[in-house]
DSSP file (Angstrom, degrees, kcal/mol; ACC not computed):
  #  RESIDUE AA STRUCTURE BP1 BP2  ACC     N-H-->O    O-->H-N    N-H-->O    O-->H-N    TCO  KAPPA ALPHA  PHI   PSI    X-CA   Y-CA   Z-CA
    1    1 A X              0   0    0      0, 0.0     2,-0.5     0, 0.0     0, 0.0   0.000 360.0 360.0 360.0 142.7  109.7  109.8   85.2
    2    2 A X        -     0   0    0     42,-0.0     2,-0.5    43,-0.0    42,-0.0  -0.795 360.0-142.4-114.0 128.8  109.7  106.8   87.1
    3    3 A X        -     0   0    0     -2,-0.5    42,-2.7     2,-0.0    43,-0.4  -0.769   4.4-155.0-102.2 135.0  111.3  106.6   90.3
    4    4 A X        -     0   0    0     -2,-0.5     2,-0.2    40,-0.2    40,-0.2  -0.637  16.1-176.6-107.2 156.7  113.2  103.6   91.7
    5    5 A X        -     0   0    0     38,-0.4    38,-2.7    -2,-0.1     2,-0.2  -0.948  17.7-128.7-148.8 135.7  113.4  103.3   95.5
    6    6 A X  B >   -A   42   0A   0     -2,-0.2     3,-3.7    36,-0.2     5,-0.3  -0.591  33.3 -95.1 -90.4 152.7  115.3  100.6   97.6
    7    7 A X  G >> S+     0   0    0     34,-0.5     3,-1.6     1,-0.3     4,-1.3   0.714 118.7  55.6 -48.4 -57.7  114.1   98.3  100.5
    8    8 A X  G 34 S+     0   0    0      1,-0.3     4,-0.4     2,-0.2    -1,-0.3   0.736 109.0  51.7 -71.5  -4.2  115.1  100.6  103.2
    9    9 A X  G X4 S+     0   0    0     -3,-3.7     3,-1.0     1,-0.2     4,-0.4   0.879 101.3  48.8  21.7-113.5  113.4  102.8  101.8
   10   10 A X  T <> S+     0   0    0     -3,-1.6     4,-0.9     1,-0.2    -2,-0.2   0.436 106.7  65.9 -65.1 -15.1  110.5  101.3  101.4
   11   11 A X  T 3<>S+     0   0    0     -4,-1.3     5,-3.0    -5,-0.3    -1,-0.2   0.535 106.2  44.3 -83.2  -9.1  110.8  100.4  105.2
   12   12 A X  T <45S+     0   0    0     -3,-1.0    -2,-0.2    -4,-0.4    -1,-0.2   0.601 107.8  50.4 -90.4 -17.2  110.6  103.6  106.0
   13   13 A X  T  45S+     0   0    0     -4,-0.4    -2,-0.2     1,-0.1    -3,-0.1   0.771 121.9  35.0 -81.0 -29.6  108.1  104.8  104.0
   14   14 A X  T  <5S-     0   0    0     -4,-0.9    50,-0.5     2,-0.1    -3,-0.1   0.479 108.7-120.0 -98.9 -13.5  105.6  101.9  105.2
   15   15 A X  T   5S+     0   0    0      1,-0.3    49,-0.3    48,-0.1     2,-0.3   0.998  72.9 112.2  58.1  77.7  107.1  101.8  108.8
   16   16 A X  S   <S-     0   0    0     -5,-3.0    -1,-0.3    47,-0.1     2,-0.2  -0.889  74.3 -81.1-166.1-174.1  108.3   98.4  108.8
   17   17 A X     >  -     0   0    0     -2,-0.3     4,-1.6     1,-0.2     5,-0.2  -0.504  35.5-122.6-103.1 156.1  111.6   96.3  108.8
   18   18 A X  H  > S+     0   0    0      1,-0.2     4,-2.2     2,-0.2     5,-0.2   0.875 116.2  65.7 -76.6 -22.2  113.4   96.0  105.5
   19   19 A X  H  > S+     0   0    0      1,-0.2     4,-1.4     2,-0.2    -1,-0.2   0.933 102.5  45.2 -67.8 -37.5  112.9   92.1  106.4
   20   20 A X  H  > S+     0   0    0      1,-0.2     4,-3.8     3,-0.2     5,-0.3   0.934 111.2  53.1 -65.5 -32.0  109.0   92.6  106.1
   21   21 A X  H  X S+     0   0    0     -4,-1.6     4,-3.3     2,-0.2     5,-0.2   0.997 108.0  47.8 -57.9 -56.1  109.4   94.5  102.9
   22   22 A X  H  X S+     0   0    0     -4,-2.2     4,-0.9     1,-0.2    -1,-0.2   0.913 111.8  55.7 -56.8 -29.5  111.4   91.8  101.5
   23   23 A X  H >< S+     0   0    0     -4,-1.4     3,-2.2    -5,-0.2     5,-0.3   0.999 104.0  57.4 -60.2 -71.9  108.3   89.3  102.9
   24   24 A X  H 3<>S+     0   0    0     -4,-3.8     6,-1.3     1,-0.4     5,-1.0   0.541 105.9  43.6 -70.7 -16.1  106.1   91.2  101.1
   25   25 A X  H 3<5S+     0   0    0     -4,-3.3    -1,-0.4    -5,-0.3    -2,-0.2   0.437 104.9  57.8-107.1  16.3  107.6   90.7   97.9
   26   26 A X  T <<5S+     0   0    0     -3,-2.2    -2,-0.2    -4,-0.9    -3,-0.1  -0.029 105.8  53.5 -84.4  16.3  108.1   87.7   98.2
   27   27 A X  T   5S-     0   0    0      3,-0.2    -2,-0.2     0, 0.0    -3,-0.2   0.393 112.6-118.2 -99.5 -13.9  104.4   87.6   98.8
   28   28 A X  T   5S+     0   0    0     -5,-0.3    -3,-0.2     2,-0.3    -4,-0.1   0.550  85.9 115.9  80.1   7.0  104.0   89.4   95.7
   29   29 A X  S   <S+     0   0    0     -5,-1.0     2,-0.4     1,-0.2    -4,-0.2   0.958  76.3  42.1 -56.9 -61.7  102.4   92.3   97.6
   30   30 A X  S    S-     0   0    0     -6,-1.3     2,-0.4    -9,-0.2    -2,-0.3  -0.794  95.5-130.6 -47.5 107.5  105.0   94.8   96.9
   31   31 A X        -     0   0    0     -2,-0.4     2,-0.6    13,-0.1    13,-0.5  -0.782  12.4-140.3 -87.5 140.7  106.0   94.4   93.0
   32   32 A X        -     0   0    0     -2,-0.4    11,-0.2    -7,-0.2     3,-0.1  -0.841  25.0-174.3 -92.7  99.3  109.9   94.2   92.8
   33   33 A X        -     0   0    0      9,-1.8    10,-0.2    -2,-0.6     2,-0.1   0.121  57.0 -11.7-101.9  29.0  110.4   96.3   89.5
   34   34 A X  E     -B   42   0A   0      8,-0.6     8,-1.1     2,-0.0     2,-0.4  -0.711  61.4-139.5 169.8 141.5  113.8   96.0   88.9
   35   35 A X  E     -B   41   0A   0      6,-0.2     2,-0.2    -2,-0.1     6,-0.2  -0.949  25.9-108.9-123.6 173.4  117.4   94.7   90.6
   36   36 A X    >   -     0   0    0      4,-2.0     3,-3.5    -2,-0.4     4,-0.3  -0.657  27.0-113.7 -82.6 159.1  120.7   95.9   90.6
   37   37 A X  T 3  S+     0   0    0      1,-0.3    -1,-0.1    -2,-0.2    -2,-0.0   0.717 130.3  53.8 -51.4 -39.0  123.6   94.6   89.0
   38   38 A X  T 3  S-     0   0    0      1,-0.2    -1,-0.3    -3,-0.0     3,-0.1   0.567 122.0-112.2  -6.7 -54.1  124.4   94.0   92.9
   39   39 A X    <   +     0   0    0     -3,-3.5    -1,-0.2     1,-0.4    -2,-0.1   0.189  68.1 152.6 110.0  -3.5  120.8   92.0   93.2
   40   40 A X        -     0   0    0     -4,-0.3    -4,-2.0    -5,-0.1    -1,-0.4  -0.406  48.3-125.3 -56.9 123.1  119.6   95.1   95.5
   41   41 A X  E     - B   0  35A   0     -6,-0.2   -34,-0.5    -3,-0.1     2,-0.3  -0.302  28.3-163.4 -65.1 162.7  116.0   95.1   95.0
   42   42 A X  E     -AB   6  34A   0     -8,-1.1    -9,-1.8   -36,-0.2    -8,-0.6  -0.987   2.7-160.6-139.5 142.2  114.0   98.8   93.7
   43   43 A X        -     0   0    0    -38,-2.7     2,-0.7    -2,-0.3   -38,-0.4  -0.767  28.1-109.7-106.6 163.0  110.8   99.4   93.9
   44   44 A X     >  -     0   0    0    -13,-0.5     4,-1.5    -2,-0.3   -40,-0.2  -0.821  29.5-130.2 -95.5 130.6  108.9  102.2   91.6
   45   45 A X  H  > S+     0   0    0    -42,-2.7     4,-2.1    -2,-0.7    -1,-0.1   0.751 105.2  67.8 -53.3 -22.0  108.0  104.8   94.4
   46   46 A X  H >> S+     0   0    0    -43,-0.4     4,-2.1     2,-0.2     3,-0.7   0.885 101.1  44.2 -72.9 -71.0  104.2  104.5   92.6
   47   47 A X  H >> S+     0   0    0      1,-0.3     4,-1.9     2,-0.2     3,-0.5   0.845 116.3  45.9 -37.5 -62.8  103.6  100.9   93.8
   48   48 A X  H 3X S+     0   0    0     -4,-1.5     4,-2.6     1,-0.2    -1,-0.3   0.835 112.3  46.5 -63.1 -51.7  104.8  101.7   96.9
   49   49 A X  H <X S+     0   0    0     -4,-2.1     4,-1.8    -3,-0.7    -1,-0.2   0.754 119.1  48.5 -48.3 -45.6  102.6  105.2   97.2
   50   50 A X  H <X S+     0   0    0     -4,-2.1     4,-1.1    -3,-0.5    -2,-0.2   0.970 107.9  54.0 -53.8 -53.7   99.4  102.9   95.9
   51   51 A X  H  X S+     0   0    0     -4,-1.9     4,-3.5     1,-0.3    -2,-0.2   0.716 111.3  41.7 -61.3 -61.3  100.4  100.4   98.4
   52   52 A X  H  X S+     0   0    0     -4,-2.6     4,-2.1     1,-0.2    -1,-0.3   0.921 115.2  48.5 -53.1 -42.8  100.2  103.0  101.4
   53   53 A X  H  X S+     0   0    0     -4,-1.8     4,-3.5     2,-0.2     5,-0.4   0.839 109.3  53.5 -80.1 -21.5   97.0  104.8  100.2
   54   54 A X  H  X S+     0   0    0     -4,-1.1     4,-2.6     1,-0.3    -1,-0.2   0.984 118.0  41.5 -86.4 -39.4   94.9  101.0   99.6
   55   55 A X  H  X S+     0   0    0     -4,-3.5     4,-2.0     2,-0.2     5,-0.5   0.892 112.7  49.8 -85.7 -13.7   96.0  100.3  103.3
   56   56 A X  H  X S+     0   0    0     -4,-2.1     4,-0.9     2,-0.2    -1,-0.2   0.870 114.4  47.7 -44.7 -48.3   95.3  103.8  104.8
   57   57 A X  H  < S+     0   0    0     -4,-3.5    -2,-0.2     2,-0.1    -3,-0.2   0.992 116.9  42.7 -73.7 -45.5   91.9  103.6  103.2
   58   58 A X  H  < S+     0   0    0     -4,-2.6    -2,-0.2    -5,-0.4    -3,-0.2   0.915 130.2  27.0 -40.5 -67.1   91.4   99.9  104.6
   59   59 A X  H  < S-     0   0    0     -4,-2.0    -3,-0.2    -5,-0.2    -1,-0.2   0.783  89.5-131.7 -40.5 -65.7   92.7  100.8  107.8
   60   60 A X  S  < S+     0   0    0     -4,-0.9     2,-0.1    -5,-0.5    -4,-0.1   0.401  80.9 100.9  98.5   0.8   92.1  104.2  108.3
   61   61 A X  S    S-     0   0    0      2,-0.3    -1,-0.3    -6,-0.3    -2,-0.1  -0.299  73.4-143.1 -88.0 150.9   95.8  104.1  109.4
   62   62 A X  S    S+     0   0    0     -2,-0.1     2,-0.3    -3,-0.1    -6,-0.1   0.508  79.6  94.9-102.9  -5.4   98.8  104.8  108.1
   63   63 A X              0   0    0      1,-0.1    -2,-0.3    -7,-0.1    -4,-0.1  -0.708 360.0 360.0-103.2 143.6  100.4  101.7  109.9
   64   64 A X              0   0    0    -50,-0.5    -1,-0.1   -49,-0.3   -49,-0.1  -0.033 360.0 360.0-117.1 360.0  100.5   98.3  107.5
């Protein structure tokens, strides 16, 4: 089952500002999979989970 998750969220999960999440999909870094009728972006909690582990392993960090 696919889980939708909203920017602040994702700004907590990535320890960043919901204004950098929104930066970073509008970088296309962070895929935007869905809005509400509202226009609130969701992310799928997978992208986001990938997202962490490809910069942890780059890094060696958890910080993005």
């Amino acid at each position: 089952m696919v889980e939708f998750i909203e920017t602040g969220d994702v700004a907590r999960l990535i320890e960043r500002s919901p204004a950098r999440v929104l930066q970073l999909a509008v970088a296309g870094v962070l895929p935007i999979a869905a809005r509400t009728a509202g226009g609130r972006r969701l992310f799928r909690r997978e992208d986001i989970e990938r997202y962490i582990a490809a910069r942890v392993a780059r890094k060696g960090s958890v910080a993005v």
